[in-house]
C-alpha positions in Angstrom: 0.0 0.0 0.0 1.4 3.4 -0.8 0.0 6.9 0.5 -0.5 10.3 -1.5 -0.1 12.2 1.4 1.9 11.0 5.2 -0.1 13.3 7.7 -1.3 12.5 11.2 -2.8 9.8 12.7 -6.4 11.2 12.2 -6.0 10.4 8.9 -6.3 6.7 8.7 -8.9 7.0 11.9 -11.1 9.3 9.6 -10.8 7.6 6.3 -10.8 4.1 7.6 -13.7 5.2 10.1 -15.9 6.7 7.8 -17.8 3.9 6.6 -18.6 3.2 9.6 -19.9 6.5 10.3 -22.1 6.1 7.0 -23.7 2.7 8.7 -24.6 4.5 11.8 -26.4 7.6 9.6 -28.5 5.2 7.4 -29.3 3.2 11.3 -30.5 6.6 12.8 -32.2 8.4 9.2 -34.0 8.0 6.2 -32.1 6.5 3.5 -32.5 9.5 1.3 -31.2 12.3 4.1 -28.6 9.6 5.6 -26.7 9.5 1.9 -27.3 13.1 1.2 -25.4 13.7 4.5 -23.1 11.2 4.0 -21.8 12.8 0.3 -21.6 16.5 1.8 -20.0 16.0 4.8 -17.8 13.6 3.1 -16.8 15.8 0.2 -16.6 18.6 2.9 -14.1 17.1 5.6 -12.4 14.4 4.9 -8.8 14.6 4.0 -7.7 14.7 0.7 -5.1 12.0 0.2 -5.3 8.2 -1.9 -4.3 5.5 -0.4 -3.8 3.2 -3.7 -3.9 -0.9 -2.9 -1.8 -2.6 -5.5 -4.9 -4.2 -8.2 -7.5 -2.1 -6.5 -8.7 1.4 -7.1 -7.7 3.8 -5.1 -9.1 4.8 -1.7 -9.8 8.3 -1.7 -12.9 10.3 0.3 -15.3 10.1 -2.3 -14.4 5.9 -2.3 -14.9 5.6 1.2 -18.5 7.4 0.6 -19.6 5.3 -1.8 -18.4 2.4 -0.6 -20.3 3.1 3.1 -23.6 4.1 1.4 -23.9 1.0 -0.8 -23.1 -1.1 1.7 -25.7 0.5 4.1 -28.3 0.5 1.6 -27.5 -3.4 1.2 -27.9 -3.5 4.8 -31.1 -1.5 5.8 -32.6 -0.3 2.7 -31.8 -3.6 -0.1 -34.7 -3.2 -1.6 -34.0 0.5 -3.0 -31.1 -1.4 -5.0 -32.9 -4.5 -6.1 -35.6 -2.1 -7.4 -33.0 -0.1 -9.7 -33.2 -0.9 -13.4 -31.4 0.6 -16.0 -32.9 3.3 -18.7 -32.1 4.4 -21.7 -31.4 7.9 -20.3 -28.5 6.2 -18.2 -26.6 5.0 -21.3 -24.5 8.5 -21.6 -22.9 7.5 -18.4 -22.5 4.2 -19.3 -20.3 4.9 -22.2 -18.7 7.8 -20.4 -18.0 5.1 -17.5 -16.2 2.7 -20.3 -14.4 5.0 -22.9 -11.2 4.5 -21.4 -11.3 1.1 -22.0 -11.8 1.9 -26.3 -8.8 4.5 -25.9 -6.5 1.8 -24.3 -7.3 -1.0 -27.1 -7.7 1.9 -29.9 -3.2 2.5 -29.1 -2.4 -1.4 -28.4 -0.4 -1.0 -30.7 1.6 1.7 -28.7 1.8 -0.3 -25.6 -1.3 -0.2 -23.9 -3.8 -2.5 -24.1 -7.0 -4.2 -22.2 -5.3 -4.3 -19.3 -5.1 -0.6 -18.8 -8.1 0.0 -20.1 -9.9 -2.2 -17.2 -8.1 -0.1 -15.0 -8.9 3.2 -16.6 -12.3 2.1 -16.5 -12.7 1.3 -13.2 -11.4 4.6 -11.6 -13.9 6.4 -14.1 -16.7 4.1 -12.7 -15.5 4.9 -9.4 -15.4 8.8 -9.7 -18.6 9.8 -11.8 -20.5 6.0 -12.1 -21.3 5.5 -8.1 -22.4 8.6 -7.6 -24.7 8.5 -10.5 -25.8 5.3 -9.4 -26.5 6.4 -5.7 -28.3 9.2 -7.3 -30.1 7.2 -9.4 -31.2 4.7 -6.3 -32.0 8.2 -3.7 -32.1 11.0 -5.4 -34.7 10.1 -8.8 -37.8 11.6 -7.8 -38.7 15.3 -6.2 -38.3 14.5 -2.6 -34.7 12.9 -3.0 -33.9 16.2 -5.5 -34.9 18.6 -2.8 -32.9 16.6 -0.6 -30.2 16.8 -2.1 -30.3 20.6 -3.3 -31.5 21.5 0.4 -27.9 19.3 2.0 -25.7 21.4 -0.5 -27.6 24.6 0.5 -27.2 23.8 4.5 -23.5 22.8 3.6 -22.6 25.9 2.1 -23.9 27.5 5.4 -22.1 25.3 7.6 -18.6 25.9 5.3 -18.9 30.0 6.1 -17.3 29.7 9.3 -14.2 27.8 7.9 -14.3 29.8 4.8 -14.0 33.1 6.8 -11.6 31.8 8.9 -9.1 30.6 6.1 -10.0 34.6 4.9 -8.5 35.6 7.5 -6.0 33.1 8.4 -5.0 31.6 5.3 -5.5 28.1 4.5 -4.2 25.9 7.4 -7.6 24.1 8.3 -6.3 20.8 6.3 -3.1 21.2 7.9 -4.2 22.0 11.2 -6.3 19.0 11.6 -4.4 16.1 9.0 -1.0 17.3 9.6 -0.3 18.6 5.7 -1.6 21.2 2.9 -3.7 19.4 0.4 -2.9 21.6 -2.3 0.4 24.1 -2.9 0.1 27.3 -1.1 1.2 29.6 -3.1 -1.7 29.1 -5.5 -4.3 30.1 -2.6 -2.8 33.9 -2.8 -4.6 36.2 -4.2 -3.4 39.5 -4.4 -3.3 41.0 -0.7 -5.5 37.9 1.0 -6.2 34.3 0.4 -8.3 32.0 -1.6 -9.7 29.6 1.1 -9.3 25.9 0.6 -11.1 24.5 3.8 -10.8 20.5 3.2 -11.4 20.1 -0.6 -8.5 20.0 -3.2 -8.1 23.4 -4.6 -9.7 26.6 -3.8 -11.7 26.6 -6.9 -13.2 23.5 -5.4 -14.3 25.6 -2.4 -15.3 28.4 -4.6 -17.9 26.0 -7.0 -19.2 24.5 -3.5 -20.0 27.7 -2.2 -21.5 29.3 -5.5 -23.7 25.9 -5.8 -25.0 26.2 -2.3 -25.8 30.3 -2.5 -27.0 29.2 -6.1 -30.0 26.5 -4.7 -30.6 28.9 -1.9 -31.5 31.7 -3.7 -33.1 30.0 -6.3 -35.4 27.6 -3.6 -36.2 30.6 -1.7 -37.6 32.2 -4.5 -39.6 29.2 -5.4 -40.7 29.3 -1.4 -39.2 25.6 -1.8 -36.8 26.4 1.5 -37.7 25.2 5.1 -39.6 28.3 6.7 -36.8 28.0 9.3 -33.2 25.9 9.9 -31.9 26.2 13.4 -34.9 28.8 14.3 -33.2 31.0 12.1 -35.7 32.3 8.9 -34.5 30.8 5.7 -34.4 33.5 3.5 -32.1 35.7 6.2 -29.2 32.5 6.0 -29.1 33.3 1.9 -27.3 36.7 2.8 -24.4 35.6 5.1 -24.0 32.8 2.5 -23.5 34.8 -0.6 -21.6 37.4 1.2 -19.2 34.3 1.9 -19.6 33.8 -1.5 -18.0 37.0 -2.8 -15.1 37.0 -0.5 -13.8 33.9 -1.8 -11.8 35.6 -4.3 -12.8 33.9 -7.1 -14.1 35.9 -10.3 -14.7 33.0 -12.9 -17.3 31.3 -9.9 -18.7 34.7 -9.2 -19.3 34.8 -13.0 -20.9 32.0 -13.3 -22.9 32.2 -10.5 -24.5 35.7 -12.2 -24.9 33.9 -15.5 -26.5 30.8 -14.3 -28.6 32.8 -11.6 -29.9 35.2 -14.3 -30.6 32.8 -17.1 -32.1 31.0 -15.2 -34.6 33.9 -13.6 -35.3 35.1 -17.2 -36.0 32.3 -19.1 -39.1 31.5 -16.3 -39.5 35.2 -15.9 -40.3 35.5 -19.9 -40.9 31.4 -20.3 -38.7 31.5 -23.0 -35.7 29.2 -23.3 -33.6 31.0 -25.5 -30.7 31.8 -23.0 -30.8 28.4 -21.6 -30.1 27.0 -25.0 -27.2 29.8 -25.0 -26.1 28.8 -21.7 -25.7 24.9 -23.9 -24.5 26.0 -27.0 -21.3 27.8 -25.6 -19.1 24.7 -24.7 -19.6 22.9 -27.5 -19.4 26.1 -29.8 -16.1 27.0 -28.0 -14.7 23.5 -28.5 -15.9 23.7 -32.3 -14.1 27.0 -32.5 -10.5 26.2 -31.2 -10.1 22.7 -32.7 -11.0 24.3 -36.0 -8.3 27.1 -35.4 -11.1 30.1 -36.4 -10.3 31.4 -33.2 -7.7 31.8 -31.0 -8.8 33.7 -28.1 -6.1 36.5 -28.7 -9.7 38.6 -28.9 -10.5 37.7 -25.5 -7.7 37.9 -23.6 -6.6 41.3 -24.8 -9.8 42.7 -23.9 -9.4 41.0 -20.7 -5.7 42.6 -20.4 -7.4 46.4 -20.9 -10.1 46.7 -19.5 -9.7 44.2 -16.2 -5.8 43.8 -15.4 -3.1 43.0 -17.5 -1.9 39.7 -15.6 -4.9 37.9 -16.2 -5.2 38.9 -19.7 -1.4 37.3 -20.2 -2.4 34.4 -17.9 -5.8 33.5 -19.8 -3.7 33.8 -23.8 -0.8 31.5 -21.9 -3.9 29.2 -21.6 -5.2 29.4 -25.0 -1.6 29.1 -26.6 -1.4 25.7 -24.6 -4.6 24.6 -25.4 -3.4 25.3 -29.3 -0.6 22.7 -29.0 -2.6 20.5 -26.9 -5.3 20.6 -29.8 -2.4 19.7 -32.1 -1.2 16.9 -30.5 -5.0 15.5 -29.9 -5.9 15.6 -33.5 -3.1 13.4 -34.3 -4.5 10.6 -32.3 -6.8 7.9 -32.7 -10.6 9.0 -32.8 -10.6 7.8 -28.8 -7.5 9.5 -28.1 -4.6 9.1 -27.0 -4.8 7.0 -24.0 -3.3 7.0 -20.9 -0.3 7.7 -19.4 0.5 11.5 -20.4 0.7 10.0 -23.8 -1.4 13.1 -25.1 0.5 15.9 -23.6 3.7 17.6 -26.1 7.2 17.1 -25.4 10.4 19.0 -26.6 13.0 17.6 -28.5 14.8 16.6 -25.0 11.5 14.8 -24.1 10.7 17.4 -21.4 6.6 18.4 -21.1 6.1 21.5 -22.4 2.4 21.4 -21.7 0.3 22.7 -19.3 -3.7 21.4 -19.0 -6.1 23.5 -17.6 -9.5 22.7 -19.0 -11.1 19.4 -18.8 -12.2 19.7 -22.0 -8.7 19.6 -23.7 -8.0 17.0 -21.4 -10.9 14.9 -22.4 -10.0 15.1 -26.1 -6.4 14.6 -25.8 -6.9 11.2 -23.8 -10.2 10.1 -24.8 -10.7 11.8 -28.3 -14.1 13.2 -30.0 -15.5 10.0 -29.0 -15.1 10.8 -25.3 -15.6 14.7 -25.5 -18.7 14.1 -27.4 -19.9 11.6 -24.3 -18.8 14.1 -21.8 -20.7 17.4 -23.1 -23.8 14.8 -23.9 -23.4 13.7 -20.2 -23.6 16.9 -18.2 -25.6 18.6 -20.7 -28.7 15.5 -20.7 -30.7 16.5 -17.3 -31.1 20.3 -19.0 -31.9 18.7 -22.4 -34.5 16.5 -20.6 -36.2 19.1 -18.6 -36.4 21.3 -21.6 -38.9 18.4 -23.2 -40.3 17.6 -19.6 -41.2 21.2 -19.0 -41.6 24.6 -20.0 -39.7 27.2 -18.5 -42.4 29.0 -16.7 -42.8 26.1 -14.1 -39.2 26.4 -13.3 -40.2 28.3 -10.3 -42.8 25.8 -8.9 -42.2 23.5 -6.2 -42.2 20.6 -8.1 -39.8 21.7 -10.8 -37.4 24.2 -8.9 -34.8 21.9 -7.6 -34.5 20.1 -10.9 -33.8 23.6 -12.6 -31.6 24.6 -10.4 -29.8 21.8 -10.5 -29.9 21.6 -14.0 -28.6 24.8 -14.7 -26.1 24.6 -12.2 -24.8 21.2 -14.3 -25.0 23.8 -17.7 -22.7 25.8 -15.5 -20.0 23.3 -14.7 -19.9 22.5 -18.0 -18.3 26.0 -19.6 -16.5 25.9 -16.1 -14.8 22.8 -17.5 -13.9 24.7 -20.0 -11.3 26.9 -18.1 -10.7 24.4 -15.3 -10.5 20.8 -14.7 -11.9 20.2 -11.3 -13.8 16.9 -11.2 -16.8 17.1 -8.4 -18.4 13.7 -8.1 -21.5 15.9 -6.0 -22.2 17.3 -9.4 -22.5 13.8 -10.9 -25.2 13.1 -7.8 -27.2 16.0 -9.4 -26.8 14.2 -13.0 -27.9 10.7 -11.9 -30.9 12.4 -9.7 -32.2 14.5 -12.2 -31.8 11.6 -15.3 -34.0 9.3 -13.0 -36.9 12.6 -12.3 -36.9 13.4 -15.7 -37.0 10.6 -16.9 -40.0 9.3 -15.4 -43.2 8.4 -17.6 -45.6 11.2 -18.2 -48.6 11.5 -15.6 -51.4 9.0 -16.0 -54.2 8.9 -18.2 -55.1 12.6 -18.7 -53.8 13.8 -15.5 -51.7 16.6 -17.5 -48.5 17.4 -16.2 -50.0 21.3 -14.5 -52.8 19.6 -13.2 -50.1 17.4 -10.9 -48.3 20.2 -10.3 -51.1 21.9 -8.9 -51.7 18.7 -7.1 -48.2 18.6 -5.9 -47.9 22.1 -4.9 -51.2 22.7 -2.9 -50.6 22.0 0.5 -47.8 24.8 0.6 -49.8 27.4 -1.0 -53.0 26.4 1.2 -51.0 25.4 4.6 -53.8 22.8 5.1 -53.9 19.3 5.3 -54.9 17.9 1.6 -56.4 14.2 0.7 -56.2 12.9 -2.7 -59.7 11.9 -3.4 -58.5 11.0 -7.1 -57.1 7.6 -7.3 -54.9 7.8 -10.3 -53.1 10.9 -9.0 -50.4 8.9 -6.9 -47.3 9.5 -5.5 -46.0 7.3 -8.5 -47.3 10.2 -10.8 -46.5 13.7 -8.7 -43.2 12.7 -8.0 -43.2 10.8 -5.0 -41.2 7.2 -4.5 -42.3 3.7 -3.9 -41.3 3.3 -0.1 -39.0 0.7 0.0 -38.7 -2.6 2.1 -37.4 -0.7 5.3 -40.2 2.0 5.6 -43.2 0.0 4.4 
């Protein structure tokens, strides 16, 4: 066994006791709140470090998650995982999950092989596949999406403490507690302060955490979709502290993309037009059209950038479009599923020293895995917003039925042109894909129950505060987005 990072002893004690931990929330909750904890506090305090077991994936926070909540579903809730079955909106994933295994045979012939494609595959599976899968098992209807929206909300809130105190402080939590940085230092200054890391991998990691929680906050308390109150304190005054957080983080591409995402989405069910959500999906795949074609070359951008914003990002963002050129380059001359593993798509000098720098995980993504896997990963993230798009019409964004899904949703359509920029792999983003596939996918309400008339049904009590009794039998949870309760809370 070898170790990515030699801290303190808490280290194996927290990692090794976490599963554990996991068994004892799905003992004391309901399945669908026990693995919605489980994933946020994970993702939010455990240590970042891998401890890799020769023939065996490697061990890593989100492993030790995934691992506990499938085997505590086995153990008190086994008939939420007998009752999954496969769809065809799942197939995406699927081939996402396996593509590294077509890259690996596609350059046998350069010395890789099945081999590593099995093993490719498996830490794919591992990092987006379980959590889509636990998703798919929790999360698939509108109970297990607000859920899940309302745990990142209430983590975001819990982070502020830690966030401010990093603000302040710099970022020494992760050392503090593990015994060791997680990430290098020197990239959490920014300017006269500090970009806070807390217990996640990179600042930028903190930054998308915090923007996802003030995101669904604002978004559910507009919909009147929040709890009236979470520790007797209102709702609605917890949003301000949070996005305040929010803008102290330092981080302008988040910030960004939190005003995009946040105004798109109020527009497009303010007007019920979808227009800007369709620009919101068109602008990865047009950006990725544009540079491997070579019609643009961002020099446009990032001299703007240089004069009218500062000068050191504008040389900073052209040093990552001149990388991405040569990157391009050297992905075009692979196979259609890349290049493989291995750093066998990045460019070397003459003296076989990299000369490459990565940044976006889109580059990334077609230098290992090719158009075949680029095309999987835009269809991937991008499938929940194309699928509520058919499911419903923007104006019933804002309704309680339909106002975590488009949040959510959007906030997926968000990551996506993040990935553009930056490569920072959240599996809790892949919990909103495999949730949202599994809502949206659902059959269309029975028998001329139309879809308003459920969410009518659906959305009643809140607006009335009264008790209400379906007197209509074929209006069941089945059809207004409630779950089958499973073996353990029959």
């Amino acid at each position: 066994m070898t170790v990515s990072h030699h801290g303190n002893i808490l280290v194996p004690l927290v990692m090794f006791g976490w599963i554990p931990v996991v068994l004892l929330l799905f003992s004391r909750m309901e399945p669908k709140k026990a693995a919605a904890v489980a994933f946020a506090a994970g993702w939010m305090f455990l240590p970042v470090v891998a401890y890799r077991f020769k023939g065996l994936p490697d061990y890593t926070k989100m492993t030790a998650t995934c691992v506990g909540i499938l085997l505590a579903a086995w153990i008190y809730d086994r008939q939420a995982l007998l009752n999954f079955r496969l769809k065809a909106v799942d197939l995406p994933m699927v081939l996402w999950c396996t593509c590294p295994f077509f890259s690996s045979v596609a350059n046998g012939i350069q010395g890789l092989g099945v081999y590593d494609g099995l093993s490719e595959t498996m830490y794919q599976s591992i990092t987006w596949g379980l959590p889509y899968f636990i998703a798919r098992v929790y999360f698939s209807d509108r109970e297990g999406l607000a859920v899940l929206a309302k745990a990142v909300f209430i983590g975001g809130l819990v982070y502020i403490p830690f966030c401010l105190f990093e603000l302040k402080m710099s970022p020494q939590l992760h050392r503090l507690t593990y015994g060791y940085h997680q990430h290098d230092f020197l990239q959490t200054i920014r300017g006269d302060g500090f970009r806070p890391m807390v217990y996640m991998e990179h600042g930028l990691m903190t930054a998308m955490w915090m923007v996802s929680a003030s995101f669904i906050g604002i978004w559910l308390a507009h919909a009147k979709a929040l709890p009236a109150r979470i520790l007797s304190i209102p709702s609605p005054a917890l949003i301000v502290p949070l996005l305040a957080t929010t803008l102290l983080l330092k981080s302008a591409g988040a910030l960004v993309l939190l005003l995009l995402g946040l105004s798109f989405l109020y527009l497009s069910n303010k007007t019920k037009n979808a227009l800007l959500i369709w620009v919101l999906l068109l602008v990865p795949p047009s950006y990725m059209v544009l540079r491997t074609t070579g019609i643009w070359s961002g020099e446009n951008l990032s001299g703007m950038v240089a004069e009218k914003f500062n000068a050191e990002r504008g040389q900073s963002l052209q040093f990552r479009f001149d990388n991405e050129t040569i990157l391009i380059d050297k992905a075009l001359e692979g196979t259609f599923f890349g290049w493989g593993g291995w750093n066998r798509s990045r460019v070397y000098d003459d003296e076989g020293r990299d000369i490459s720098i990565t940044d976006g995980l889109w580059i990334i993504t077609l230098g290992t895995r090719g158009i075949y896997g680029l095309t999987l990963l835009l269809l991937t993230v991008q499938l929940p917003m194309l699928l509520l798009l058919y499911r419903a019409p923007p104006g019933r964004w804002h309704t309680r039925t339909y106002a975590p899904a488009a949040v959510l949703a959007v906030i997926l359509c968000v990551y996506m042109v993040d990935n553009l920029l930056n490569a920072m792999v959240n599996p809790v983003f892949m919990l909103f894909n495999g949730g949202l596939c599994g809502f949206l996918s659902q059959a269309p309400q029975h028998k001329g129950i139309t879809s308003e008339m459920a969410a009518a049904t659906t959305d009643l009590p809140a607006r009335t505060g009264t008790r209400f009794i379906t007197v209509m039998p074929a209006i069941s949870p089945r059809y207004i987005g409630g779950s089958r309760p499973s073996r353990r809370n029959a």
